[in-house]
VOGU-3710 file (C-alpha; in Angstrom, 3 decimals, decimal comma):
1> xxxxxxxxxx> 0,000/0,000/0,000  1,178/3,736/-1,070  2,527/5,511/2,308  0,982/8,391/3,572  2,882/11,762/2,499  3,439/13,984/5,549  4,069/18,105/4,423  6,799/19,316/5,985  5,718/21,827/8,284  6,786/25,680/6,939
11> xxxxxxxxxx> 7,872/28,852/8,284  6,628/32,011/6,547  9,511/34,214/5,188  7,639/37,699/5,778  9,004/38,313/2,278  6,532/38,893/-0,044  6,456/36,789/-3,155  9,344/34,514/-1,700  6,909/31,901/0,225  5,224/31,883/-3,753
21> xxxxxxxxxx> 8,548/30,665/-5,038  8,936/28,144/-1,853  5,564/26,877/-2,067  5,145/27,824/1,425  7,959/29,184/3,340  11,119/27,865/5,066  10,999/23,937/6,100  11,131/24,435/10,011  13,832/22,030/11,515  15,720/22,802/8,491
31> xxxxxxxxxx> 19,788/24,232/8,350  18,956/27,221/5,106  21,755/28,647/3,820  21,425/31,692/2,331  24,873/32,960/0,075  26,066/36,015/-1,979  27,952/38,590/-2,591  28,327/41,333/-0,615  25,550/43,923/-1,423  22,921/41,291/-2,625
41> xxxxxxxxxx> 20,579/41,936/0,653  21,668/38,565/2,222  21,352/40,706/5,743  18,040/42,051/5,090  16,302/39,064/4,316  17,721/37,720/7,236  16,226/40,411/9,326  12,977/39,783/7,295  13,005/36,050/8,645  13,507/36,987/12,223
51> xxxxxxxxxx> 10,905/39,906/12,315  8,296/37,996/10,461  9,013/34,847/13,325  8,304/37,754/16,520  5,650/39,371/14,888  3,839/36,006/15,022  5,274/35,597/18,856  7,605/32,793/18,266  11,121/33,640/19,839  13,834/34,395/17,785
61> xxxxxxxxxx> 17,782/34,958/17,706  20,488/36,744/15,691  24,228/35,728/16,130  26,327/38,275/14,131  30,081/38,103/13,855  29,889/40,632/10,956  27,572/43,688/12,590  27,670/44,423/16,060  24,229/45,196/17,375  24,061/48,651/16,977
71> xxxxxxxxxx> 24,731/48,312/13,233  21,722/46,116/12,673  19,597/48,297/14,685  20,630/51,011/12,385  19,844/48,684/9,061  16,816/47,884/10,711  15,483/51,617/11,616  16,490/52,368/7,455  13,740/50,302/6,544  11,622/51,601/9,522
81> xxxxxxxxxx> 11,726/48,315/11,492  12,621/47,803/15,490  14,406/44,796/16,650  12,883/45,032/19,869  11,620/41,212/19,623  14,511/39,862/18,386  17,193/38,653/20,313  20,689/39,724/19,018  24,523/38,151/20,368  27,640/39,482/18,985
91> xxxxxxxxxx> 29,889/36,574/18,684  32,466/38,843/18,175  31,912/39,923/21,954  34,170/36,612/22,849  37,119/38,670/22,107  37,157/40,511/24,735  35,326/38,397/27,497  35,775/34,195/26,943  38,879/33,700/24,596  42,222/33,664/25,197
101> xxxxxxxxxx> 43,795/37,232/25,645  46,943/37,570/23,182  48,541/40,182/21,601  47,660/38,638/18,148  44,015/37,283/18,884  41,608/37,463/15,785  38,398/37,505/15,810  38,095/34,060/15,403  41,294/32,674/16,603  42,877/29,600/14,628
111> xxxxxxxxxx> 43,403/27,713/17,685  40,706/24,798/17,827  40,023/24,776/21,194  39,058/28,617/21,318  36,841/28,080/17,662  35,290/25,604/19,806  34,495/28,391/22,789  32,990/30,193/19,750  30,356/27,521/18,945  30,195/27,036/23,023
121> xxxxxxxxxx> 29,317/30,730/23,381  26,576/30,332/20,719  25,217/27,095/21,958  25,174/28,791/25,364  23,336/31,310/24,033  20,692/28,861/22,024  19,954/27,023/25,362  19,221/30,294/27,377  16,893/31,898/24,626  15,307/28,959/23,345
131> xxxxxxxxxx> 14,631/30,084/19,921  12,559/28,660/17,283  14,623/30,698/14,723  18,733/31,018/14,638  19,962/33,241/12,240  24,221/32,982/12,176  25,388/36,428/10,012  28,182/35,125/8,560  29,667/31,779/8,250  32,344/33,196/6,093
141> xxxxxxxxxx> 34,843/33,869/8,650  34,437/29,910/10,551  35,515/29,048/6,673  38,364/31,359/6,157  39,711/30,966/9,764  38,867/26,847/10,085  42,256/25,051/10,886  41,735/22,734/8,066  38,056/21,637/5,184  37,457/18,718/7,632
151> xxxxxxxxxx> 37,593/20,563/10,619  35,092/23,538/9,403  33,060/20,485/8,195  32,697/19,688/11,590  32,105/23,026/12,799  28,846/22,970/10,567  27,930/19,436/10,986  28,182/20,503/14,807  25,690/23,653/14,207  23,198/21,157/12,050
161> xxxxxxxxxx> 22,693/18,332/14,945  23,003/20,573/17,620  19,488/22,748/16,234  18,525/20,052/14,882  17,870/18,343/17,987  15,685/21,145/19,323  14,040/21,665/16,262  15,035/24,883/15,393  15,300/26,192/11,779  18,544/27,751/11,271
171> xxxxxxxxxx> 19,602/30,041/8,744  23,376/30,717/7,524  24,399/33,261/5,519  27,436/33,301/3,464  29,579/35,453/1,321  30,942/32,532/-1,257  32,152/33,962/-4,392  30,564/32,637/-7,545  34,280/31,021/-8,376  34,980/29,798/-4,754
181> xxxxxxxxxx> 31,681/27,948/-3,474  31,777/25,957/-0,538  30,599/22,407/-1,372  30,837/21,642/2,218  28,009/24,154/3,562  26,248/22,954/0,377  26,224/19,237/0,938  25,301/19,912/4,785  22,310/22,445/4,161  18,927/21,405/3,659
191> xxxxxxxxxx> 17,869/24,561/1,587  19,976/26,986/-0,273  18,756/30,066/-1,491  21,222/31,961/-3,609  21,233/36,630/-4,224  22,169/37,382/-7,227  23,430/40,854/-8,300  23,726/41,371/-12,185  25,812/44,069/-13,385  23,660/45,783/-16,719
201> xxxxxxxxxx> 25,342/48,543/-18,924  22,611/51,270/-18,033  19,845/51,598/-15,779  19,288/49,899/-12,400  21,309/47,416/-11,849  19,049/43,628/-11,220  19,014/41,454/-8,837  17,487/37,642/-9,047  16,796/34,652/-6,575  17,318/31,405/-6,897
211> xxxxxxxxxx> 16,563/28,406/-4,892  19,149/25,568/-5,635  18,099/23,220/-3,223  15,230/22,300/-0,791  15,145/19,077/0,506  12,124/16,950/1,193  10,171/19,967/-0,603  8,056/21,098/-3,339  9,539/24,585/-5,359  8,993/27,369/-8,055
221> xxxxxxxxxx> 12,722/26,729/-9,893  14,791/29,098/-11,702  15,719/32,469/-11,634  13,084/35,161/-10,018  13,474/38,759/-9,965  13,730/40,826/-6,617  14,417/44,329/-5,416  15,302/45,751/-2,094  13,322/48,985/-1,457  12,511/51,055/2,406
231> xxxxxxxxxx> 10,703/48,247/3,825  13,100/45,098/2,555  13,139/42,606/-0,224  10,016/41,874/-2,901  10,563/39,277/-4,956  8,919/38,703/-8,138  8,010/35,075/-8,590  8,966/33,875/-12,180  5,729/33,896/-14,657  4,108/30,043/-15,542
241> xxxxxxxxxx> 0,921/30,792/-16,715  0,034/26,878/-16,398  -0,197/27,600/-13,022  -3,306/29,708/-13,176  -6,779/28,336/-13,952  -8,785/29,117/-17,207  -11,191/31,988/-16,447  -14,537/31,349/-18,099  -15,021/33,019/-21,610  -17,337/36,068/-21,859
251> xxxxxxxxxx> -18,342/37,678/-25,015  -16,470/39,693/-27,395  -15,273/43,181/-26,691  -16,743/45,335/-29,352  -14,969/48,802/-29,727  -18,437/51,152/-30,218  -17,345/52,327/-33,407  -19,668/50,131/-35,578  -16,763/50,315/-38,928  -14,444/49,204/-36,622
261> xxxxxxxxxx> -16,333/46,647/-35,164  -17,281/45,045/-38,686  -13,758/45,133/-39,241  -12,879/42,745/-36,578  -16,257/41,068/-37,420  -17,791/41,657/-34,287  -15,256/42,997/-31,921  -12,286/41,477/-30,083  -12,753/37,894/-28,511  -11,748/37,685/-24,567
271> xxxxxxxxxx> -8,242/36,034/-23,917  -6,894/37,445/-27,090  -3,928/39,458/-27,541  -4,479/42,321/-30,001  -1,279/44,133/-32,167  -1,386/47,400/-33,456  1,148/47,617/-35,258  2,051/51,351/-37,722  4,608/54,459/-37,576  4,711/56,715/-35,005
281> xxxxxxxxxx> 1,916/59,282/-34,421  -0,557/57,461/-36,187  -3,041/56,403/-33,590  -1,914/53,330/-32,027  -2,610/54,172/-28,299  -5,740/55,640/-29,754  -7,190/52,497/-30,667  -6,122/50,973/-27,450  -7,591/53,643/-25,644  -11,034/53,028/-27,720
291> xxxxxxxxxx> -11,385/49,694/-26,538  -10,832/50,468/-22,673  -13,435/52,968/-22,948  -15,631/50,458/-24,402  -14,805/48,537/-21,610  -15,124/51,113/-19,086  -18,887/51,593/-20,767  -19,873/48,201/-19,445  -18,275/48,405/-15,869  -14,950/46,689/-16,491
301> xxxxxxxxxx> -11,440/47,557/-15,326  -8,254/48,074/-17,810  -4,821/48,489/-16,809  -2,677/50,779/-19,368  0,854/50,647/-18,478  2,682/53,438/-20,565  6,812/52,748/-21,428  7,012/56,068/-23,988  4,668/58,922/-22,790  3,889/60,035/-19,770
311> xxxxxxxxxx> 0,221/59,834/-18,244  -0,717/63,625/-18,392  0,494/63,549/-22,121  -2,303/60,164/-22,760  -4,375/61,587/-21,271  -4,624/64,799/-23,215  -4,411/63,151/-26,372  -7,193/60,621/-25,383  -9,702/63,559/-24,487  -8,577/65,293/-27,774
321> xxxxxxxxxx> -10,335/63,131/-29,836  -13,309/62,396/-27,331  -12,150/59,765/-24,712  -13,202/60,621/-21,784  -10,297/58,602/-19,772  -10,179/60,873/-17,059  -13,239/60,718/-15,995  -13,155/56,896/-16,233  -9,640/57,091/-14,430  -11,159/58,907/-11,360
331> xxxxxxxxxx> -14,339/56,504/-11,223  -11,575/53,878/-10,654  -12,366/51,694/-13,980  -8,758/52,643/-15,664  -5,718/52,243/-14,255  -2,777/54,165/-16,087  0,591/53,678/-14,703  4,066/55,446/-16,392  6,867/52,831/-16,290  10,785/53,853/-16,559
341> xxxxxxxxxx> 12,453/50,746/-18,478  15,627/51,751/-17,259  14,845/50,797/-13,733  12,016/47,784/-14,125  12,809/44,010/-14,808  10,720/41,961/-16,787  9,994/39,884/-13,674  8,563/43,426/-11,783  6,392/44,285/-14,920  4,927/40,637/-14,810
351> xxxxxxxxxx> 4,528/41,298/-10,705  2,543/44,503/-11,710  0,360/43,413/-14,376  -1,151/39,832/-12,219  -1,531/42,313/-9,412  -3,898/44,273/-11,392  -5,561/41,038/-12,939  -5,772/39,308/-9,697  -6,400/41,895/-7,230  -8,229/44,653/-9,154
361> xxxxxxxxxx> -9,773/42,527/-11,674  -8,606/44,194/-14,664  -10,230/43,019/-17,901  -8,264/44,803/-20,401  -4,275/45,127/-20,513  -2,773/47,855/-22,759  1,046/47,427/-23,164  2,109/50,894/-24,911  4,300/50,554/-26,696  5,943/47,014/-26,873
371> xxxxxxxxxx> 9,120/48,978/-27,907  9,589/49,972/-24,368  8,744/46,835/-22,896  11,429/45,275/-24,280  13,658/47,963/-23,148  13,119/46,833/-19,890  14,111/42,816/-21,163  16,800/44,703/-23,660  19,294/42,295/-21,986  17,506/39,486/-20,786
381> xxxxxxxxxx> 18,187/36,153/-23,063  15,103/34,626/-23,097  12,548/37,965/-23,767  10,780/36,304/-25,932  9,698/34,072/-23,262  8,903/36,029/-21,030  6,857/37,798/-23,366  5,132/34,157/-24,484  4,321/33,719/-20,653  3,063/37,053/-19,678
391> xxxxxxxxxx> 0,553/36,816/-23,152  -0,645/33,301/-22,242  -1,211/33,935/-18,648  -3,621/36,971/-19,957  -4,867/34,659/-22,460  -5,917/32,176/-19,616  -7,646/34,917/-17,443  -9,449/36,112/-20,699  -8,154/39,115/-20,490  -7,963/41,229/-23,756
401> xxxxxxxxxx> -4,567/41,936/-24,636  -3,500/45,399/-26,447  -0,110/45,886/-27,629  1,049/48,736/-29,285  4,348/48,092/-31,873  6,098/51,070/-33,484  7,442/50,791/-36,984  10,288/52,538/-38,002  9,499/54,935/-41,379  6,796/57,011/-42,379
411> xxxxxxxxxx> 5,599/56,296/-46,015  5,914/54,047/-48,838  7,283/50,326/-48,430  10,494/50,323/-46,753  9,009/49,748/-43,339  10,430/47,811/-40,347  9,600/46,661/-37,675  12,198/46,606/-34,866  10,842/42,887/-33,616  8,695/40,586/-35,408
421> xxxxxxxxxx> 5,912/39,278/-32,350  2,878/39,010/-35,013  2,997/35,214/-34,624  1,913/35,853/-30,494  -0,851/37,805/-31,215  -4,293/36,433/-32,040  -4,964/39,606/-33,692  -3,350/42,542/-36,188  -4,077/45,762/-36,884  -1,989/47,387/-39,564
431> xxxxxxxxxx> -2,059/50,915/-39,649  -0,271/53,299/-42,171  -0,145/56,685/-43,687  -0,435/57,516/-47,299  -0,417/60,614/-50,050  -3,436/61,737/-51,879  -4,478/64,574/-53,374  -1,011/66,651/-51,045  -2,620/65,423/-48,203  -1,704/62,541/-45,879
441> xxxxxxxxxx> -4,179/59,806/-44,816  -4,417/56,798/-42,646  -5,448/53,279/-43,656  -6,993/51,227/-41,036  -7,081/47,197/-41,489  -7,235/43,840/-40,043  -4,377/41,568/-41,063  -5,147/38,315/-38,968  -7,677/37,526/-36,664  -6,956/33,837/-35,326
451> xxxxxxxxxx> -10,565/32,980/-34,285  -13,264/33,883/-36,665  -13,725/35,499/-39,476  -13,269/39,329/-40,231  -13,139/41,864/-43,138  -10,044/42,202/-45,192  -11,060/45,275/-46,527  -9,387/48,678/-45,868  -10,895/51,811/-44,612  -9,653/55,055/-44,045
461> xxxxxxxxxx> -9,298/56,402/-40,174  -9,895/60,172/-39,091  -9,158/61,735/-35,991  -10,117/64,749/-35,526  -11,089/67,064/-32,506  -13,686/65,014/-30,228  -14,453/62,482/-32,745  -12,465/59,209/-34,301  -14,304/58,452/-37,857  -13,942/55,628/-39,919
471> xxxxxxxxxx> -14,847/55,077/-43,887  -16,109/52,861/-45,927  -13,743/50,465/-47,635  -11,851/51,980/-50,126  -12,798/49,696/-53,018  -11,852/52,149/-55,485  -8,147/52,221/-54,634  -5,135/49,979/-54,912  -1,792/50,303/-53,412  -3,296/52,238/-50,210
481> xxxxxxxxxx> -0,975/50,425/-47,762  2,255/50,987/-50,097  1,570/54,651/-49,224  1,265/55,845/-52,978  -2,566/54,419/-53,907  -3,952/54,891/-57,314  -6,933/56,236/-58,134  -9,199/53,311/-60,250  -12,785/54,768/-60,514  -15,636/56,254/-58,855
491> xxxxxx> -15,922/59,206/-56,814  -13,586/57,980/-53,278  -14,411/58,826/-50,250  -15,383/61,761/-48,439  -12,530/64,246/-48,242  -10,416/62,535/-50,944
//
């Protein structure tokens, strides 16, 4: 007969997004180590452990040989925390009060028998507080300082029974290069949670977590995104949209512009992801914009997160040509957020947008434009996956999708476009500009449209003060998207 599983019991992190990526939090009774290099916030989500362990009135300690008390006070009061409930040793205090006095005494002497008054002073310490939670800041210095690799593997081995045996989930941090890893604190640890700090060439620099090991436990793999902000660590848990159940389908999202809508043959289908793709200045974000009023007209939330312009500048362009965004802004039905792709990571953009899905209930998703999304993946290997993940997790909340791509030109045929994502999205608008008559126009049309059918006509698009117009097909021209059309018969359209 199959054996019963047992769940490890967990202790919460008090990180947010970090218990996501453990499925849970820290395995109590477990030895955690917690490595790298200086600067990556290996401190501060230490300090995150042991206030999130008092707050819930479980008793905690901190043995530091690499800040003295008064140091991680001061860490702790930058972030507007108080270490009042924690309990705090200095195991750097044995120099002056248990070990030998000497002329030449380190802080952790090479001598044996006073590294073993070291791990007596903190053992001494563990039986009088009792804690449920031992955080030892660093273990760096036992490794540098350890007589010999078998004798620090002791020293470890000794720290894993000895909490062990009173159930107490320890945490080590430590300082290990990326070139000089310690295999011993590896092979000994039941958890390891590695910082990362990534060096880019300009903008913020990024930092990612990654859990390499956690025995006996289930585990959100690879690298996640975090930042360290007043008030500690937030990490972004890596995107799987698999992970999220299928919302159930609602109707299409027509645009009330009835050309428009015949166009698309009824409107945009939920859980589709929309391009509008044309140069610059031709009304991109306005057709984005069109569609989250519509939405706001029947009570649902969008989410417009702008990489180019900011939101005073949208926003005056949207009421130019009769949007009334504002208004739906302030009645809480659009949410319009400015994003600096210099500072984000594709992992905090994600973060942002299931917040506004999950939490707000946000319908509609305008990214505007997709060139400055990928600013903020510019060096990021696998964008295109991340951009793959981020559609199909809208897709499977049936959220409609609107993504704004700039081409590069103006008129006539040699256009480019800087990326080619047409084969992600459901749906494409093509938008251009051409000549007639010593005016310019714009040509409106649906390329692709992945489910059901649509019109593969084109019509012309106006917009002018407090109004967006759209014509009939031009059926009596040819060569309107190559910029130049000609002429073939009848009258044309208005204005032409």
């Amino acid at each position: 007969m199959p054996q019963e599983i047992i769940a490890i019991p967990r202790l919460p992190s008090g990180i947010p997004g970090l218990d996501e990526v453990l499925q849970g939090g820290l395995p109590r009774g477990a030895l955690i180590l917690v490595e790298g290099p200086p600067g990556s916030g290996k401190t501060t989500a230490a300090l995150q452990f042991l206030l999130a362990a008092a707050q819930r009135g479980e008793t905690c300690l901190l043995a530091s040989n690499a800040e003295t008390p008064q140091q991680l006070k001061l860490i702790a009061a930058s972030h507007g925390w108080s270490l009042d409930g924690v309990h705090m040793t200095s195991l750097s205090e044995l120099s002056a009060e248990e070990a030998h006095p000497g002329p030449d005494y380190t802080l952790f002497p090479e001598a044996e028998v006073e590294i073993e008054e070291t791990l007596q002073h903190l053992f001494s310490e563990v039986e009088k507080v009792k804690p449920t939670l031992l955080v030892l800041d660093t273990i760096s210095s036992l490794r540098v300082v350890a007589p010999t690799p078998a004798f620090h593997r002791r020293q470890l081995k000794c720290i894993r029974d000895f909490m062990a045996a009173r159930s107490c989930t320890t945490v080590m941090l430590d300082e290990a290069a990326m070139t000089e890893k310690d295999l011993r604190s590896q092979t000994l640890s039941d958890g390891i949670i590695e910082l990362q700090q990534i060096d880019f060439n300009y903008g913020a620099d990024r930092r990612r977590l990654r859990v390499r090991k956690l025995r006996g436990c289930r585990y959100l793999s690879g690298a996640h995104d975090f930042t360290i902000t007043t008030g500690g660590l937030e990490v972004h848990p890596r995107l799987v949209a698999q992970s999220y159940a299928t919302a159930p389908s609602l109707e299409a999202l027509a645009s009330a512009v009835p050309e428009i809508d015949t166009l698309t043959g009824g409107g945009i289908p939920r859980g589709s992801s929309t391009l509008f793709v044309g140069p610059a200045g031709i009304g991109k974000s306005t057709m984005s914009t069109l569609y989250v009023m519509a939405a706001a007209a029947r009570g649902e939330k969008s989410c417009v997160l702008l990489f180019d312009e900011n939101v005073e500048t949208h926003i005056t362009r949207s009421e130019g040509v009769g949007l009334k965004i504002k208004a739906a802004k302030e009645a809480g039905l659009v949410s319009i957020i400015h994003l600096d792709p210099a500072e984000l990571s594709a992992g905090q953009v994600a973060s942002l947008l299931i917040r506004h899905v999950e939490a707000d209930g946000a319908k509609v998703v305008v990214i505007d434009t997709l060139n400055g999304y990928l600013q903020s993946a510019m060096e990021e290997p696998s964008v295109f996956l991340h951009i793959r993940e981020l559609i199909s997790y809208l897709s499977r909340r049936q959220v409609v999708t609107l993504i704004t791509l700039t081409q590069h030109g103006i008129l006539g045929q040699e256009m480019a476009t800087p990326i080619d994502l047409s084969f992600l999205a459901d749906n494409v608008f093509l938008l251009r500009y051409f000549e007639m008559k010593g005016a310019i126009h714009k040509a409106l049309s649906v390329v692709k449209k992945r489910s059901g059918g649509h019109e593969h006509t084109i019509r012309e698009l106006v917009l002018g003060p407090g109004s967006i117009d759209v014509s009939e097909p031009l059926q009596e021209f040819s060569g309107v998207l190559t910029g130049t059309p000609i002429f073939t018969g009848g009258t044309g359209p208005k204005g032409m």
